[in-house]
GUPAVEX-587682 format. One record per residue (C-alpha): residue number from 1; residue in three letters; y, z, x. Coordinates in steps of 0.05 Angstrom, whole numbers, m for minus. Layout:
% GUPAVEX-587682
(dogu NUM, "ALA", (Y, Z, X))
...
% end
This chain:
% GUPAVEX-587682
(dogu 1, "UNK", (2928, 3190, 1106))
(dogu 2, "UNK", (2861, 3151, 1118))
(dogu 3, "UNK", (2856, 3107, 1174))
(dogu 4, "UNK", (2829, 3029, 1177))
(dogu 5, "UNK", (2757, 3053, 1188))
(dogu 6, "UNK", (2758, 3117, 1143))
(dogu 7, "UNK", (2765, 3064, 1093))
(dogu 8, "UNK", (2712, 3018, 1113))
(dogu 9, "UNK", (2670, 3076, 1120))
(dogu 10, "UNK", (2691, 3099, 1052))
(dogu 11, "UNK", (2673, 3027, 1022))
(dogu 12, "UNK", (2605, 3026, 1047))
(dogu 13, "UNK", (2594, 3085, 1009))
(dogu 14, "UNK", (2617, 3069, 952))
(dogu 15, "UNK", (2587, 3005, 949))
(dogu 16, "UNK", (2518, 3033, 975))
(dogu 17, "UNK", (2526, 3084, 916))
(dogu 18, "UNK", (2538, 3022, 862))
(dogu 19, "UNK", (2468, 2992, 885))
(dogu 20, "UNK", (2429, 3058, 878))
(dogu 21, "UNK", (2463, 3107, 829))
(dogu 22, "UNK", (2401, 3075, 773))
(dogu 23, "UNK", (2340, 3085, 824))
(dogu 24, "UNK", (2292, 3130, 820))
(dogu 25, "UNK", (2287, 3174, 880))
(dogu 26, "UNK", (2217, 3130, 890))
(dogu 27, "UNK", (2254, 3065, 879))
(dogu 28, "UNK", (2309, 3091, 927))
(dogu 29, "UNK", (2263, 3108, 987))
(dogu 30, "UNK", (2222, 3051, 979))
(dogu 31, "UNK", (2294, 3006, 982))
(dogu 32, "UNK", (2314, 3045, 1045))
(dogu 33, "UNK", (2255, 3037, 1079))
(dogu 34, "UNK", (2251, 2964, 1067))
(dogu 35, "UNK", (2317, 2965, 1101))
(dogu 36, "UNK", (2295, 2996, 1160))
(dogu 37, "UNK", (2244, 2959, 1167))
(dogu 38, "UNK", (2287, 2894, 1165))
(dogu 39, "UNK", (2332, 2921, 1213))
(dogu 40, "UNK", (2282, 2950, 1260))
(dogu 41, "UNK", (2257, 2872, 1261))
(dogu 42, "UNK", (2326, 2840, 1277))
(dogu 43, "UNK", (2338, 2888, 1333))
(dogu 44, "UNK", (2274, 2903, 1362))
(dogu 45, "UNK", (2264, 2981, 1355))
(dogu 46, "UNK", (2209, 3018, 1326))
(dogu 47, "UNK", (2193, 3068, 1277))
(dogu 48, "UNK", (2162, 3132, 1284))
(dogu 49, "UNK", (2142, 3183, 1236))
(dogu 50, "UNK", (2181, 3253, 1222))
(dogu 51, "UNK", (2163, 3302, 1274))
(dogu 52, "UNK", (2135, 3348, 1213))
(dogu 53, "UNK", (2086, 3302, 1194))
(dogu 54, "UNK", (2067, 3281, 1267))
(dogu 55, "UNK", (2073, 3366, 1285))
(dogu 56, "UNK", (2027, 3375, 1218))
(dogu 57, "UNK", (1984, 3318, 1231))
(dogu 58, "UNK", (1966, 3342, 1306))
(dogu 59, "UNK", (1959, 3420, 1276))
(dogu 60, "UNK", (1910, 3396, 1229))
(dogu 61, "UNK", (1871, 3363, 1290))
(dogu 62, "UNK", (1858, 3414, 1323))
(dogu 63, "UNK", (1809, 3469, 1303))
(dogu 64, "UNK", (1853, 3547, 1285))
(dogu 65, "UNK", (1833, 3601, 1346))
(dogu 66, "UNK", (1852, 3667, 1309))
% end
């Protein structure tokens, strides 16, 4: 038997999945992101990139001792 927020949960999903099933993977990301970015304004926290791209980013940086 599902509990109270199992089924909130469960609606969120679903609903989330309505909005996006049509998207593109592009159109997806780009929707997310402009999410985040909302909600990283209306509660004050900030973004950082992946740790792969910061870890490839700071490889690249520095010159390859072999």
């Amino acid at each position: 038997m599902m509990n109270r927020c199992e089924a909130e949960i469960n609606a969120i999903r679903l609903r989330l999945y309505e909005e996006t099933k049509d998207l593109t993977p592009d159109e997806r990301s780009r929707q997310r992101n402009d999410r985040l970015k909302e909600l990283a304004a209306e509660f004050g926290f900030t973004i950082s990139k992946p740790a792969s791209e910061a870890k490839a980013k700071t490889e690249s940086s520095f010159p390859h001792t072999s």
